[in-house]
Residue frames as qw, qx, qy, qz and C-alpha x, y, z in Angstrom:
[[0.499, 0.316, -0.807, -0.001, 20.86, 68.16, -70.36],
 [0.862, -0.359, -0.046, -0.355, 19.54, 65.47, -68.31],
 [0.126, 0.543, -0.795, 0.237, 21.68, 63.10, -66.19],
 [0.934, -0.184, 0.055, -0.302, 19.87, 59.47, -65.21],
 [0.090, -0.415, 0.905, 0.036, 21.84, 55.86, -64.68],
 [0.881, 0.042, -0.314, -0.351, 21.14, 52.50, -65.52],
 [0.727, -0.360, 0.502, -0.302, 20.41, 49.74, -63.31],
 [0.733, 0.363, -0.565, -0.103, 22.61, 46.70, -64.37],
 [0.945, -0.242, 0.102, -0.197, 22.14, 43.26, -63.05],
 [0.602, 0.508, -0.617, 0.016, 25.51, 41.20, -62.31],
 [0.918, -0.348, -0.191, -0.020, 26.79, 38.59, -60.32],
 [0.368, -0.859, 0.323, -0.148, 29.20, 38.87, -57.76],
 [0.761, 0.398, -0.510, -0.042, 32.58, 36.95, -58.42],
 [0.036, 0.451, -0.660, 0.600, 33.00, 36.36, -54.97],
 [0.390, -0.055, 0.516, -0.761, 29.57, 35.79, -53.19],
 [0.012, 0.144, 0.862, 0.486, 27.76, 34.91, -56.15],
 [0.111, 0.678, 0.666, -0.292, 24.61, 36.80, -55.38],
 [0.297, 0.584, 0.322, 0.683, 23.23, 39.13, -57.97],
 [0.249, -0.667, -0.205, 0.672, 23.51, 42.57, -57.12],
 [0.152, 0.953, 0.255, 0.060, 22.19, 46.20, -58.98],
 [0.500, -0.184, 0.049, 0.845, 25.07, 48.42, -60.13],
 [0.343, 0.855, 0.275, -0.275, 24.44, 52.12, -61.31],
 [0.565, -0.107, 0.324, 0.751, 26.33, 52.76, -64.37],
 [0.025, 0.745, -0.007, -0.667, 26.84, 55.90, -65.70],
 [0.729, 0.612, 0.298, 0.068, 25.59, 55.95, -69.74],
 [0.249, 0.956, -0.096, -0.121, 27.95, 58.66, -70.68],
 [0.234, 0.708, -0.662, 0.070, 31.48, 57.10, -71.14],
 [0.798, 0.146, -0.500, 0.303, 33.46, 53.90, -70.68],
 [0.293, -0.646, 0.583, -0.397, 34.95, 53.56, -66.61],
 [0.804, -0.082, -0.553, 0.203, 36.66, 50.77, -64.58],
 [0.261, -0.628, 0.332, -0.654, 36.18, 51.21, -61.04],
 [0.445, -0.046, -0.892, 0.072, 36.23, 49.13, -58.35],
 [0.629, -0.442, -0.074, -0.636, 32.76, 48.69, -55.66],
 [0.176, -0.095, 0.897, -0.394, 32.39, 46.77, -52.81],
 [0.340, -0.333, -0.818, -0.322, 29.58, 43.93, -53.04],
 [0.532, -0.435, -0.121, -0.716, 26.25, 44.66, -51.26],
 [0.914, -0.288, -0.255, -0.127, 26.35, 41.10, -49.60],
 [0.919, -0.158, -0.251, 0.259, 29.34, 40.09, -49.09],
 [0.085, -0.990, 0.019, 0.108, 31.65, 43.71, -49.13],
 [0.725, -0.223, 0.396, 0.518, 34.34, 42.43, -51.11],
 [0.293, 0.674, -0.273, -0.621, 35.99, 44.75, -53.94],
 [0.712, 0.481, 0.509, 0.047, 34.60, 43.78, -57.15],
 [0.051, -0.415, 0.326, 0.848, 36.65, 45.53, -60.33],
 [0.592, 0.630, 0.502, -0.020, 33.93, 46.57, -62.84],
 [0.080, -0.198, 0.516, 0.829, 34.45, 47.55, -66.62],
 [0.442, 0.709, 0.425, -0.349, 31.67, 49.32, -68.57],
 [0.310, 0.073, 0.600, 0.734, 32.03, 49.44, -71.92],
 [0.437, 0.634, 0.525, -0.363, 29.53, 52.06, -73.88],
 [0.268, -0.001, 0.713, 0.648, 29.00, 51.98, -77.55],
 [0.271, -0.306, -0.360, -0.839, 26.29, 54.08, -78.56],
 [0.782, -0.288, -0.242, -0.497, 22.94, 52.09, -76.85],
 [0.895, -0.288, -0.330, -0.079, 24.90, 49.59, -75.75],
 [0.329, -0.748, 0.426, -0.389, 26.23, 49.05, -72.31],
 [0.927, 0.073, -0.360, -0.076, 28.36, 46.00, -71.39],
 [0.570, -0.643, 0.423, -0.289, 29.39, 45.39, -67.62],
 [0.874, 0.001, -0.465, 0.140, 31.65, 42.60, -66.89],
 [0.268, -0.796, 0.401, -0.364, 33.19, 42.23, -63.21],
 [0.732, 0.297, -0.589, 0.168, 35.62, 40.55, -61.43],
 [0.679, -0.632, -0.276, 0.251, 37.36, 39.81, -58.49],
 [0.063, -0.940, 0.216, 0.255, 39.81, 42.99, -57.47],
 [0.381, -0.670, 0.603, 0.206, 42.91, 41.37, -57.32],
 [0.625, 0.341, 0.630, 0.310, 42.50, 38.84, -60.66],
 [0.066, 0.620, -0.282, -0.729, 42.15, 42.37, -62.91],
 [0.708, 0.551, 0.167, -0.409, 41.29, 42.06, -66.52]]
């Protein structure tokens, strides 16, 4: 069994500068990262659905 991530492009709801997340293909997760730029906590949700992978983030403290 291989194990790789995928690079996904998103904008920061804080800084607004794009920034490179690695998400993990294998399951759905909601974690929260600090931005690259600015080091504020970002809460991300990955959705995966077979192929597809759909990232949407926020600011921490706003939550989904």
């Amino acid at each position: 069994m291989s194990f790789y991530l995928l690079e996904e492009q998103v904008t920061c709801p804080y800084c607004w500068e794009r920034i490179t997340l690695l998400i993990d293909p294998l399951e759905s997760q909601m974690y929260t990262e600090d931005c690259f730029v600015c080091c504020r906590p970002i809460l991300i949700n990955a959705e995966i659905q077979g192929d597809t992978v759909q990232v949407n983030v926020t600011q921490e403290d706003l939550g989904f």
